[in-house]
GUVODREN-841230 format. One record per residue (C-alpha): chain; residue number from 1; y, z, x. Coordinates in Angstrom, 3 decimals. Example, Ala and Ser with C-alpha at 12.3 -4.5 7.8 and 13.67 -1.06 7.14 Angstrom:
<recs>
{rec A, 1, {-4.500, 7.800, 12.300}} {rec A, 2, {-1.060, 7.140, 13.670}} 
</recs>
This chain:
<recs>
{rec A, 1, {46.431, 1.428, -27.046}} {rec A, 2, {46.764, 3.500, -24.130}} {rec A, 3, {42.896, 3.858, -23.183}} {rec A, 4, {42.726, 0.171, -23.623}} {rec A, 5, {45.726, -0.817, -20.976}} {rec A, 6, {44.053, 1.776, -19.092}} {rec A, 7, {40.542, 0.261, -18.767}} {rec A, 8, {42.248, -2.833, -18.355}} {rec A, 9, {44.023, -2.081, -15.390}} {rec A, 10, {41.014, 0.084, -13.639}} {rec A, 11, {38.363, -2.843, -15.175}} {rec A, 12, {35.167, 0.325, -14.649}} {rec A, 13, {33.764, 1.839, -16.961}} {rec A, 14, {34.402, 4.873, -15.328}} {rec A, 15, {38.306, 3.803, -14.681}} {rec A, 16, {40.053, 6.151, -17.433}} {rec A, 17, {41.485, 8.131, -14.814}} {rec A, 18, {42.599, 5.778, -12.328}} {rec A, 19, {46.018, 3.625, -12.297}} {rec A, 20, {44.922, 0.757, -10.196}} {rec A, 21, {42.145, -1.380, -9.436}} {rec A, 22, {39.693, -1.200, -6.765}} {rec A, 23, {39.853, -2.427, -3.509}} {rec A, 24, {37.892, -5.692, -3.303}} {rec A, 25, {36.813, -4.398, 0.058}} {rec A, 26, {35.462, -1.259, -1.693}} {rec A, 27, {33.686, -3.301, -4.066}} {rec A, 28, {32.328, -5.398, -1.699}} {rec A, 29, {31.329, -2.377, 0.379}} {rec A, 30, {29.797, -0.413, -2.460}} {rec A, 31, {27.783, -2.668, -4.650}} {rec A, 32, {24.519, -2.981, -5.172}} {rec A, 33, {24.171, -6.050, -7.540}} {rec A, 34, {22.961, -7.898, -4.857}} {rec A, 35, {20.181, -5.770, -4.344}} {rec A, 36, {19.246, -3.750, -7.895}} {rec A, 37, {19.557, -6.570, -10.335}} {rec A, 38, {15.367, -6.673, -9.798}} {rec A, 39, {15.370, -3.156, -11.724}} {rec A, 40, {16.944, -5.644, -14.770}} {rec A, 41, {13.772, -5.691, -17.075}} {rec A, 42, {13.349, -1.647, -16.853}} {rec A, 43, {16.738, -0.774, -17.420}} {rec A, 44, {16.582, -2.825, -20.459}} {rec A, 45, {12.751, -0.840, -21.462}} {rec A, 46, {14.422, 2.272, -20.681}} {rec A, 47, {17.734, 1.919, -22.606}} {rec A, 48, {16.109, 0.381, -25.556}} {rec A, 49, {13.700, 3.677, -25.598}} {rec A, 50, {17.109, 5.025, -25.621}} {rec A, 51, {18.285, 3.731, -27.775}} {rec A, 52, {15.540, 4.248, -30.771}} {rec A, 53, {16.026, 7.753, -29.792}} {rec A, 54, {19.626, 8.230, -30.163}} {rec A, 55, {19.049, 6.808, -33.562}} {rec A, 56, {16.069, 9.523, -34.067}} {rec A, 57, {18.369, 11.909, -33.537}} {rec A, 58, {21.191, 10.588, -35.828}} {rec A, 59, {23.538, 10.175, -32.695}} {rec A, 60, {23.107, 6.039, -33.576}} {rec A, 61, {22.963, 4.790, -37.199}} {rec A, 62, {19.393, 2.600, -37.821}} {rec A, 63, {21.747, -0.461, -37.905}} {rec A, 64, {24.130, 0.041, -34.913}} {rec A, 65, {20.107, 1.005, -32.663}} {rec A, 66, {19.085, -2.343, -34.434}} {rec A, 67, {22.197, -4.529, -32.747}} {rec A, 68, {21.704, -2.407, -29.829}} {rec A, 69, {18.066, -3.478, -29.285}} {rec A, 70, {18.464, -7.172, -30.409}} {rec A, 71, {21.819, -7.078, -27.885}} {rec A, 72, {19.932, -5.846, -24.974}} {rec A, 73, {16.661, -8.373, -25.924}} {rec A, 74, {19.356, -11.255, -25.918}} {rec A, 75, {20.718, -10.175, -22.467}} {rec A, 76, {17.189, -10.063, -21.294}} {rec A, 77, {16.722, -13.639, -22.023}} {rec A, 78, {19.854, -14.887, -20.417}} {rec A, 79, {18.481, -12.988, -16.842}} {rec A, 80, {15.054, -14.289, -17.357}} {rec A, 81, {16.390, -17.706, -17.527}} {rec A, 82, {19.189, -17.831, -15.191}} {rec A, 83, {21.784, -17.669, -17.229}} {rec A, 84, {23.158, -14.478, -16.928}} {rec A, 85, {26.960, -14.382, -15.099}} {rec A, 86, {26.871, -11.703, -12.078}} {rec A, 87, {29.988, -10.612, -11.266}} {rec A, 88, {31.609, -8.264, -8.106}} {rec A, 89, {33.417, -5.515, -9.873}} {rec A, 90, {30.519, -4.639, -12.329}} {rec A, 91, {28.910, -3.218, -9.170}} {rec A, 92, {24.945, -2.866, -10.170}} {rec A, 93, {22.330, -3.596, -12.560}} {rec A, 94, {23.390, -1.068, -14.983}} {rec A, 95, {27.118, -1.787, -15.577}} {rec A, 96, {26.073, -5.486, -15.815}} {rec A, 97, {23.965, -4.729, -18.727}} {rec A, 98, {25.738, -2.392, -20.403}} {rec A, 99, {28.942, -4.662, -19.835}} {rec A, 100, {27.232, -7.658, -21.129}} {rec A, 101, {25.956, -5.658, -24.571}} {rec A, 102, {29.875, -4.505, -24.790}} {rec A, 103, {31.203, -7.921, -24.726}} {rec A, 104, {28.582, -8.657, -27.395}} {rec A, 105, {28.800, -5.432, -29.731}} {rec A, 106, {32.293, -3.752, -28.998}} {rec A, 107, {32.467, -0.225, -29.648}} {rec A, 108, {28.810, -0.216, -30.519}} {rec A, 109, {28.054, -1.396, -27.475}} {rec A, 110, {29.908, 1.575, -25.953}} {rec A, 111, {27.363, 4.311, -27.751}} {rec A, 112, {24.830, 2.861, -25.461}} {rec A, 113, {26.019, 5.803, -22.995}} {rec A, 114, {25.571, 8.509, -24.868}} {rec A, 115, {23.766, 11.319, -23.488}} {rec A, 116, {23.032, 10.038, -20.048}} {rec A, 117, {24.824, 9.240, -17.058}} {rec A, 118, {23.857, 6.329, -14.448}} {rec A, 119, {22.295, 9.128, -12.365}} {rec A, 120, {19.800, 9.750, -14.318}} {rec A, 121, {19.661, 6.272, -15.888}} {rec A, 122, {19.216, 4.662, -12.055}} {rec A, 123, {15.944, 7.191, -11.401}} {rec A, 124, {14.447, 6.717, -14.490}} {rec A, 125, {14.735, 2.540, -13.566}} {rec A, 126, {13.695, 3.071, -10.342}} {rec A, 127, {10.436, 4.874, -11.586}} {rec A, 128, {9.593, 2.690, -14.316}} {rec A, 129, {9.930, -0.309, -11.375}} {rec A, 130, {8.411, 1.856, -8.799}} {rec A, 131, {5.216, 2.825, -11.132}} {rec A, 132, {4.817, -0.681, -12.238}} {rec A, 133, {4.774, -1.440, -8.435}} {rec A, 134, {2.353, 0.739, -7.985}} {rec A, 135, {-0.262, -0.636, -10.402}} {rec A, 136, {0.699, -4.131, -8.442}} {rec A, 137, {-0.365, -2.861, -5.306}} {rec A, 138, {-3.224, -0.963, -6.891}} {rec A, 139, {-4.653, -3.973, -7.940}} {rec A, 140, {-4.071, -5.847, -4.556}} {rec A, 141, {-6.290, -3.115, -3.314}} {rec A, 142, {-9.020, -3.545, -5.543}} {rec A, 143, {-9.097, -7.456, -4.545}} {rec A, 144, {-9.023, -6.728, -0.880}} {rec A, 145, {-12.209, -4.396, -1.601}} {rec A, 146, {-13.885, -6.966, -3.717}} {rec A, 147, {-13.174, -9.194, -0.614}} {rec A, 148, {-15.007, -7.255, 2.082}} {rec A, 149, {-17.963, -5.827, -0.420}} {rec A, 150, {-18.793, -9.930, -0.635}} {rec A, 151, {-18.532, -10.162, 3.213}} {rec A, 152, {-20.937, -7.179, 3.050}} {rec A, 153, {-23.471, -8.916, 1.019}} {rec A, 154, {-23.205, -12.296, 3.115}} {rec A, 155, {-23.887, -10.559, 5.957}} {rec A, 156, {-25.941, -7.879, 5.269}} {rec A, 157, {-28.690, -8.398, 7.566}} {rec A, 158, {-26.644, -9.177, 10.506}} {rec A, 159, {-26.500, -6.671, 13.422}} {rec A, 160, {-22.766, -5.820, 15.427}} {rec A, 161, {-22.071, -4.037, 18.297}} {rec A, 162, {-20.275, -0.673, 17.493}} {rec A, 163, {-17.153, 0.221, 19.797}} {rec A, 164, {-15.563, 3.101, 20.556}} {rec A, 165, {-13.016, 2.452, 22.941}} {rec A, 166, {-13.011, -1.072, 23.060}} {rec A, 167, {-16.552, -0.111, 24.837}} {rec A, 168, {-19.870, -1.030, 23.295}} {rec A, 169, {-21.108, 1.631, 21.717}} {rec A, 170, {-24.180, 1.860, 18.913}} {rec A, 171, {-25.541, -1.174, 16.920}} {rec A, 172, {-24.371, -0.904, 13.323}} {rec A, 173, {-25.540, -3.504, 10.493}} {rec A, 174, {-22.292, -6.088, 9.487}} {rec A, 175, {-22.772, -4.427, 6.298}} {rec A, 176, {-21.796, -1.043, 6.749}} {rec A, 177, {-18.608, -2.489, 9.410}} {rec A, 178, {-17.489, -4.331, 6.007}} {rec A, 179, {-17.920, -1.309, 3.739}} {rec A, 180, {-16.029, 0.989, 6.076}} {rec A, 181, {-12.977, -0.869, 4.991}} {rec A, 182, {-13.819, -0.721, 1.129}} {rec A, 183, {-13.369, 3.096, 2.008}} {rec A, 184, {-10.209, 3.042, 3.649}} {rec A, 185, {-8.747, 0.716, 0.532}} {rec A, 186, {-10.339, 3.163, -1.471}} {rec A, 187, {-8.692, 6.217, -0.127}} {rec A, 188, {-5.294, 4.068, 0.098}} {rec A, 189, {-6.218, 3.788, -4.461}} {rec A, 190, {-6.545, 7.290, -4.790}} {rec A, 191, {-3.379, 8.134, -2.776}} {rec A, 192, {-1.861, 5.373, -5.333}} {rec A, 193, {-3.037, 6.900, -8.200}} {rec A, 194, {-1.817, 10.616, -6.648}} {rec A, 195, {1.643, 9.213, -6.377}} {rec A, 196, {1.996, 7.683, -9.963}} {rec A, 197, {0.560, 10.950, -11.225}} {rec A, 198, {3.611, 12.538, -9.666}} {rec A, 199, {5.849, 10.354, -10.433}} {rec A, 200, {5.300, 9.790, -13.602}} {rec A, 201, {7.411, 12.365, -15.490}} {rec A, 202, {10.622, 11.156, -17.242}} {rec A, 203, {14.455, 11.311, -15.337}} {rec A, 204, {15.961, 10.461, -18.718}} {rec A, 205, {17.972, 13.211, -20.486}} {rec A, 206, {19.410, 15.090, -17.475}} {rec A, 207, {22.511, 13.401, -17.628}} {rec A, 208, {24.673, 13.518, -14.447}} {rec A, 209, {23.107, 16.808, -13.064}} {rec A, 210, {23.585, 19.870, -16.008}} {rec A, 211, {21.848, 17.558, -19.151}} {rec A, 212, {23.892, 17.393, -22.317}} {rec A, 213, {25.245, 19.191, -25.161}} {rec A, 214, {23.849, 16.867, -27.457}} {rec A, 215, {20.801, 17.002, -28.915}} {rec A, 216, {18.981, 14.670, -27.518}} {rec A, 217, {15.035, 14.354, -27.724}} {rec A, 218, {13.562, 13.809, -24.374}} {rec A, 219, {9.652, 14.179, -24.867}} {rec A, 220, {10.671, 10.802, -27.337}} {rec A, 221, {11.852, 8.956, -24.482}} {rec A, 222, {8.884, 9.674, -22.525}} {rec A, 223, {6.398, 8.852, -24.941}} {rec A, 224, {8.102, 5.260, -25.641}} {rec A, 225, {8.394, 4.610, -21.833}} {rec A, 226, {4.695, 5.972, -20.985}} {rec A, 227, {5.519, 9.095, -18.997}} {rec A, 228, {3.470, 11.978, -19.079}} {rec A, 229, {6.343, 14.669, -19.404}} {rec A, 230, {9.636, 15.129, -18.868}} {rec A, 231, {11.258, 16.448, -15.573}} {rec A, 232, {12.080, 20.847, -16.542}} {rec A, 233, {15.390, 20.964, -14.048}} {rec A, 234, {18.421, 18.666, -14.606}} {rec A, 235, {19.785, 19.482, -10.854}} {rec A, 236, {16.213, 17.955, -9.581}} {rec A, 237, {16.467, 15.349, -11.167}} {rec A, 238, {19.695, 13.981, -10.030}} {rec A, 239, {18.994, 14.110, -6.500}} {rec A, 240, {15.038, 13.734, -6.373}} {rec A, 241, {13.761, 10.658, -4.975}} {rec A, 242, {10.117, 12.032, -3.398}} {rec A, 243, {8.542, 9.564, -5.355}} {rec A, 244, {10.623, 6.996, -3.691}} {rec A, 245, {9.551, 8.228, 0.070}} {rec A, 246, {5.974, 9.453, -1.525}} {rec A, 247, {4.994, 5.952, -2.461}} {rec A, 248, {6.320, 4.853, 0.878}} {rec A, 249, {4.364, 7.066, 2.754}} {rec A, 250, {1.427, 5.796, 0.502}} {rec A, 251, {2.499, 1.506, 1.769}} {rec A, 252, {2.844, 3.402, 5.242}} {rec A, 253, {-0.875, 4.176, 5.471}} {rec A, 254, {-1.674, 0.927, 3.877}} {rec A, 255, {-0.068, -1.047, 6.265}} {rec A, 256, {-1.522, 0.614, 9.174}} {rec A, 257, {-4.936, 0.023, 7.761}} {rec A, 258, {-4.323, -3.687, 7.430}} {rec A, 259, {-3.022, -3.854, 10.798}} {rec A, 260, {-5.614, -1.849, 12.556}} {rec A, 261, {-8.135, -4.193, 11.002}} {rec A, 262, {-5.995, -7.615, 11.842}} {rec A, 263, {-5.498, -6.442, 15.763}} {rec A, 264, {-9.760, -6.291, 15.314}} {rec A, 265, {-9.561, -9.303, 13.796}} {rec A, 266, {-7.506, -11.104, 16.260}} {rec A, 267, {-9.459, -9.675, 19.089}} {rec A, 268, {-12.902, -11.054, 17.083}} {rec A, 269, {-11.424, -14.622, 17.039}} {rec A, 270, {-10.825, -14.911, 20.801}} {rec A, 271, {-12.990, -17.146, 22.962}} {rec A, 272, {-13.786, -13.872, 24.741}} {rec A, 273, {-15.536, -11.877, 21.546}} {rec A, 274, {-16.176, -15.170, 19.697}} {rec A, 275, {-17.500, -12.705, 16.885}} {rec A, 276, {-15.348, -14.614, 13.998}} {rec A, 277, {-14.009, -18.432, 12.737}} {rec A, 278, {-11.193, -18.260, 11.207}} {rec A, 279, {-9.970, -20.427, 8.685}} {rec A, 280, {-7.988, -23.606, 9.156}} {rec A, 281, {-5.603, -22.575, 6.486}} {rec A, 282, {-4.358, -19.699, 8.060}} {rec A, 283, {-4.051, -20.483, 11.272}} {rec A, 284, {-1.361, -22.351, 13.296}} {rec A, 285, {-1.372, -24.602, 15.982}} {rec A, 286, {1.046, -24.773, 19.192}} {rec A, 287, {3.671, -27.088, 19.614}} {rec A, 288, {2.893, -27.833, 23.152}} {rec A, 289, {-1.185, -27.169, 23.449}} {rec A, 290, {-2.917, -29.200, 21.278}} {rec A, 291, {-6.195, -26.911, 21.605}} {rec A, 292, {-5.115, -23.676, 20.291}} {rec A, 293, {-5.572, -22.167, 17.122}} {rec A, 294, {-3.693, -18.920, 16.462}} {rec A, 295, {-4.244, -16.102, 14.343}} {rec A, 296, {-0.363, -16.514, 12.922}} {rec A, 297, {-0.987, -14.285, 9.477}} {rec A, 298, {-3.326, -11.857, 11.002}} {rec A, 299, {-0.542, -11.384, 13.712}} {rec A, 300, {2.037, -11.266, 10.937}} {rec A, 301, {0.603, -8.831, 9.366}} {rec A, 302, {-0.059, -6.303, 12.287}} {rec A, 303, {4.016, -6.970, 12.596}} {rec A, 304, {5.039, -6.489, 9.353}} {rec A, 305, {3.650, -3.252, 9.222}} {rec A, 306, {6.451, -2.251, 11.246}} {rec A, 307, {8.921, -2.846, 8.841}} {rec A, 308, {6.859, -0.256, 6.265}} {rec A, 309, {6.796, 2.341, 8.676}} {rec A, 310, {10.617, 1.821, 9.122}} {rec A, 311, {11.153, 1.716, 5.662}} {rec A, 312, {9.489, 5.216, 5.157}} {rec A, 313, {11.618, 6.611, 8.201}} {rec A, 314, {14.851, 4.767, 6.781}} {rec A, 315, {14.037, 6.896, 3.350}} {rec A, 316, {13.412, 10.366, 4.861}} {rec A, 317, {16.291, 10.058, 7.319}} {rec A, 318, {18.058, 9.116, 4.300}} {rec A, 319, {17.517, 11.942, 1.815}} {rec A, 320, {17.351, 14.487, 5.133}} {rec A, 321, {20.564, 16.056, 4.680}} {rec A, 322, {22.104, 15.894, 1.096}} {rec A, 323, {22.530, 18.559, -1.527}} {rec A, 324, {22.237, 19.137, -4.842}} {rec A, 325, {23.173, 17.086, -7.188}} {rec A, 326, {23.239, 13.229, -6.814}} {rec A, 327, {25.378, 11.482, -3.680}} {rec A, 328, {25.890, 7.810, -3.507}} {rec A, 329, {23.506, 8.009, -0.804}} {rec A, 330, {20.834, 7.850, -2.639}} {rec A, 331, {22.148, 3.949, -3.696}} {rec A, 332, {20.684, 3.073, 0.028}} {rec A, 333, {16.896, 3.752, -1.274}} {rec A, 334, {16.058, 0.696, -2.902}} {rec A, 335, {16.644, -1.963, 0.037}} {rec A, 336, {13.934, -0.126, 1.931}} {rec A, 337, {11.656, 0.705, -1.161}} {rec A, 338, {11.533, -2.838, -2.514}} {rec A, 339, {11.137, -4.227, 0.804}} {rec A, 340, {8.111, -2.285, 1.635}} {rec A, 341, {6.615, -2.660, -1.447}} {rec A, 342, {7.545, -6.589, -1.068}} {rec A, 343, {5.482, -6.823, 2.226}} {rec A, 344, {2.823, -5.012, 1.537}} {rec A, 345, {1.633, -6.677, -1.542}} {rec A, 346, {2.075, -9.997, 0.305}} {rec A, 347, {0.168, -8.802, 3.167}} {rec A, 348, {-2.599, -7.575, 0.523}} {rec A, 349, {-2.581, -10.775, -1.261}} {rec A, 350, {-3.327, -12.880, 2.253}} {rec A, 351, {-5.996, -10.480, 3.912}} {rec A, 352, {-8.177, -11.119, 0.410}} {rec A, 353, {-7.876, -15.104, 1.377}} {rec A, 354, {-8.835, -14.398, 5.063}} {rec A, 355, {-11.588, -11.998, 4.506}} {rec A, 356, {-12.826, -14.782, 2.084}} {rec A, 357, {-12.335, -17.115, 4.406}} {rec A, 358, {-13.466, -15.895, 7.842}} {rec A, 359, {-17.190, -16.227, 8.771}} {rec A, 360, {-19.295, -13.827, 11.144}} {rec A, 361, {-20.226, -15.928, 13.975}} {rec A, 362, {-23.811, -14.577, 13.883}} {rec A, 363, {-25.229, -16.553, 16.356}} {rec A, 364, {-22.971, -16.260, 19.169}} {rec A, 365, {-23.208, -12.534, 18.544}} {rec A, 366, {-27.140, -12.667, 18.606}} {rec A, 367, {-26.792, -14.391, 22.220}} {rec A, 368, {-25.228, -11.213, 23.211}} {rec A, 369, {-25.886, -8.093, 21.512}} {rec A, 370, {-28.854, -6.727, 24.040}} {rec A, 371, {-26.168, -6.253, 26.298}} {rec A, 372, {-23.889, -2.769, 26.756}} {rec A, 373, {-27.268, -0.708, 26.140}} {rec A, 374, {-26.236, -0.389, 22.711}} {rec A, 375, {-30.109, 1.546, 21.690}} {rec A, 376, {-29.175, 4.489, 24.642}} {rec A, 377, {-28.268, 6.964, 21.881}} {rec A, 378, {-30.991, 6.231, 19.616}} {rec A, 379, {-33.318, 6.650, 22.686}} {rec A, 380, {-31.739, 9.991, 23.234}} {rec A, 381, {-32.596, 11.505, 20.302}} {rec A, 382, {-35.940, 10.551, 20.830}} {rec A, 383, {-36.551, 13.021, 23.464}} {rec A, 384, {-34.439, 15.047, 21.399}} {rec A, 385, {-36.868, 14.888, 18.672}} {rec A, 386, {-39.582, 15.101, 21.512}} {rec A, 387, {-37.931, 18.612, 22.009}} {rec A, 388, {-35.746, 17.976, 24.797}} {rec A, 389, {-32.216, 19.464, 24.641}} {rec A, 390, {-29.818, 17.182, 24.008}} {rec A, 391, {-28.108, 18.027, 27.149}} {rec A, 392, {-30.538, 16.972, 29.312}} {rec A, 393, {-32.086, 14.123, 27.332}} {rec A, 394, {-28.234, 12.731, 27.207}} {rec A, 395, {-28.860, 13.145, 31.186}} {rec A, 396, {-32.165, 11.192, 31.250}} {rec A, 397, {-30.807, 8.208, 29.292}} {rec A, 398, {-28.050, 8.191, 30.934}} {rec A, 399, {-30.037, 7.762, 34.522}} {rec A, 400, {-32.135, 5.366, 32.875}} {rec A, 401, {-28.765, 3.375, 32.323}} {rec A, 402, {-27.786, 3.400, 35.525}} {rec A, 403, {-31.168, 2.389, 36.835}} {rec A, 404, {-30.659, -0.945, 34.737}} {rec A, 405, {-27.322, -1.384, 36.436}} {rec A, 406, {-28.290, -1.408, 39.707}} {rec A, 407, {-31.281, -3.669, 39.146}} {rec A, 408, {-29.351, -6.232, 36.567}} {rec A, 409, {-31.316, -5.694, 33.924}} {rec A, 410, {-29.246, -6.302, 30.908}} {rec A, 411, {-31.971, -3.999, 28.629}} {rec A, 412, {-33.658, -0.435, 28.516}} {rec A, 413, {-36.635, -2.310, 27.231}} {rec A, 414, {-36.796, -4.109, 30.578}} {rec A, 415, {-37.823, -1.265, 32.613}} {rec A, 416, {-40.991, -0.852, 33.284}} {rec A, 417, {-43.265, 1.944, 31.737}} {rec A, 418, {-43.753, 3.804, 35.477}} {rec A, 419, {-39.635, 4.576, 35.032}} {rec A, 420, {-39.498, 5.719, 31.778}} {rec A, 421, {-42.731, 8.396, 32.694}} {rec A, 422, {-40.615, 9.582, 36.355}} {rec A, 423, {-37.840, 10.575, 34.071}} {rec A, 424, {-38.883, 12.390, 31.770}} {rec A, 425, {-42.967, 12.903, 30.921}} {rec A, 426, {-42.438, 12.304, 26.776}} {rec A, 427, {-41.117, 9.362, 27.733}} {rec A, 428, {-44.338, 7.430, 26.924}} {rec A, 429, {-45.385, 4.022, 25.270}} {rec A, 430, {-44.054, 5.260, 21.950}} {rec A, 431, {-40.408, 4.999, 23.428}} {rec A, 432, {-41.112, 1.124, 22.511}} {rec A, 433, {-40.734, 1.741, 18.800}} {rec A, 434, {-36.788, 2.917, 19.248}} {rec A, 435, {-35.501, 0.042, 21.642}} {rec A, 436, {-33.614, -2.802, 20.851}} {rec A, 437, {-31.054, -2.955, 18.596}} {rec A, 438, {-33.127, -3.989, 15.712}} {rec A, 439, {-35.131, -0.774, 16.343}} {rec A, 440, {-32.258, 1.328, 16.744}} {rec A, 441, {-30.426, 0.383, 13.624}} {rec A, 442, {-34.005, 1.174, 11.389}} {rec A, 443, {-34.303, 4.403, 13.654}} {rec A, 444, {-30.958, 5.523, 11.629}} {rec A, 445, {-31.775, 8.039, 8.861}} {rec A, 446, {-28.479, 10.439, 8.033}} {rec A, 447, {-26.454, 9.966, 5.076}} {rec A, 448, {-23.675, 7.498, 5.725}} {rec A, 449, {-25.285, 6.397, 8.263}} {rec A, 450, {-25.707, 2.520, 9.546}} {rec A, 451, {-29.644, 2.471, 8.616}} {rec A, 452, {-30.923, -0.106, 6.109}} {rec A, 453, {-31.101, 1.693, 3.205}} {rec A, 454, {-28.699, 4.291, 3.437}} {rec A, 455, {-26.219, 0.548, 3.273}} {rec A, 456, {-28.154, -0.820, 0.363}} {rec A, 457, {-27.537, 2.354, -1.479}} {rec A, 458, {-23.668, 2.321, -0.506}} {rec A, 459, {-23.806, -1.731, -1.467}} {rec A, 460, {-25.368, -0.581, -4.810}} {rec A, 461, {-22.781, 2.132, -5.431}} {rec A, 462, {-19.962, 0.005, -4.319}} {rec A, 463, {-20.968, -2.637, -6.324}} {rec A, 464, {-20.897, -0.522, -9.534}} {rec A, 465, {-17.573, 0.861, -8.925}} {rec A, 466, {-15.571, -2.551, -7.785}} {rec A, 467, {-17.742, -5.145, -9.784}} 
</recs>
């Protein structure tokens, strides 16, 4: 009787030593309902594995684990469909849930508990969401790559200018510009699959920080839930949350890739490059000049990868200075975790529908592509081949340049043959065979490379990897 006036009073679950209730500003200050009730459908998974265990290990009857699991099903339901009653003083997911299955089972209800503490509980949520996420994200990838390996194909025979420094550089085919991002995305996988490798080791069984004197059966747990082992260190466990700023790190690079590529993007679609037509459904007009056409989500997303990176520094400022065991800290993680995760994926999901969308403007980048000298290099190591050193053929070509600017000749090839023989004898009639930029790109031979097929064979590969 006393207990009971006692909980009523304190109205926690955790209230058996207090007299009086909460202050509603503390409440109001502390919870994290409005924020963690996401994490609903894996603290149900994880609790049910919970559950079944307890029962393995005779801590639960078969029957009471039976109104247990159909109890927690039922409450999954009424979230799913809305009707589900969030209140204040039950502060997060967990208490909800475990309040809700109380209300339904009584004292049953209360054995949920056993064994764990919301410490542990909260991390092993937060990595069943977090993994799951993961494989979202993962798969996001793998559209944006299909995405660009079909721009590759559409444009494979098309020739770009190459910059470095915003400056024209070396002809390169469309092709290999397109796969170039398949490889970033598919470094960005592999540092996906790196973090879920790490991550995915079970929480569950540590108990507030020392584990339990119970005897509990934790490799269960983890085989139900899908982990591949179970965390060695109960202390570790209570405070670690590297996954947390590991997988931001991981939406961190993403989201610099995808705005590195949209500033490229934007610049492609001015009037100035005219390199790219963008589609009309994801661009936006002005409200006061009726000609424009803006690159809004390719701007957005260069933008929102600002609030990634901030996410990643809000999370290791975060954990910077706390000790062992769990703090309440540590409650501040998921704002910034699901809202990275949140943009990213939505920034994934629109660059597939642009890069789908957008089409090379091949022509107007035809009109222009003899110009910046762009077959300079490739002439180079010509006379390299011719053996010159590559000091002084870079020299040569490099007065041979300069030549055409004086006389405004927009091409090497427009020189006549008297030049090419005063600077440099080897620079005969066979120099003919290396200019131009159709030249120069077939002139390509090293692995990786830009030439013709050295692309084919990364198109082939590519396409038996993503395809």
């Amino acid at each position: 009787m006393m207990y009971r006036e006692c909980h009523r009073v304190a109205s926690k679950p955790w209230g058996g030593r207090f007299e009086g209730r909460t202050d509603r500003r503390v409440e109001e200050f502390t919870e994290s309902i409005s924020f963690d009730r996401r994490l609903f459908e894996h603290d149900i998974r994880g609790s049910i594995a919970h559950a079944r265990m307890l029962a393995q290990v005779n801590l639960l009857t078969a029957t009471e684990c039976d109104k247990i699991v159909q109890g927690l099903s039922e409450i999954q339901a009424e979230i799913e469909t809305g009707r589900f009653a969030y209140a204040l003083e039950r502060e997060d997911i967990h208490m909800h849930i475990e309040s809700a299955l109380i209300d339904k089972l009584g004292d049953v209800g209360r054995k949920l508990h056993t064994a764990r503490s919301r410490n542990d509980q909260v991390a092993t949520d937060l990595k069943l969401w977090t993994r799951d996420a993961l494989d979202r994200v993962d798969a996001r990838l793998e559209a944006l790559q299909r995405a660009f390996l079909g721009a590759a194909e559409r444009y494979r025979d098309v020739i770009l200018p190459g910059y470095t420094h915003l400056q024209r550089a070396q002809p390169v085919l469309a092709a290999h510009y397109f796969l170039a991002y398949v490889e970033k995305l598919a470094r960005d996988r592999s540092r996906v699959a790196d973090c879920r490798k790490r991550l995915n080791v079970l929480p569950l069984g540590a108990a507030a920080l020392a584990g339990t004197t119970l005897p509990i059966d934790r490799a269960h747990v983890a085989e139900a839930l899908g982990f591949d082992g179970v965390a060695a260190n109960s202390l570790d466990v209570s405070s670690d949350r590297d996954f947390a700023l590991e997988s931001a790190f991981v939406l961190s690079l993403i989201a610099t890739h995808l705005s590195g590529w949209a500033e490229e993007w934007v610049i492609w679609s001015t009037q100035e490059f005219s390199f790219l037509a963008l589609p009309d459904a994801i661009c936006t007009g002005s409200s006061i000049m009726p000609q424009k056409k803006n690159p809004d989500v390719l701007e957005l997303i260069r933008g929102r990868s600002a609030r990634v990176l901030g996410a990643l520094q809000t999370l290791l400022v975060l954990v910077k200075g706390l000790p062992l065991a769990y703090n309440r800290d540590l409650q501040e993680d998921k704002p910034p975790l699901f809202d990275a995760f949140d943009t990213v994926e939505a920034c994934l999901d629109l660059a597939a529908v642009v890069v789908d969308g957008a089409k090379l403007r091949a022509d107007r980048i035809n009109e222009r592509l003899d110009e910046g000298y762009l077959d300079a290099t490739t002439l180079m190591e010509y006379l390299i081949k011719e053996g010159v050193p590559q000091r002084t053929a870079h020299e040569v070509i490099g007065h041979l340049v300069g030549l055409c600017e004086q006389r405004g000749l927009k091409r090497l090839a427009d020189l006549p043959d008297d030049d090419f023989a005063r600077a440099n004898p080897k620079l005969g009639p066979g120099v003919k065979k290396v200019l131009g930029v159709d030249n120069a790109v077939k002139a390509f031979q090293s692995y990786g490379s830009t030439a013709p097929g050295e692309v084919e064979r990364q198109l082939e590969a590519w396409r038996a990897r993503i395809l």
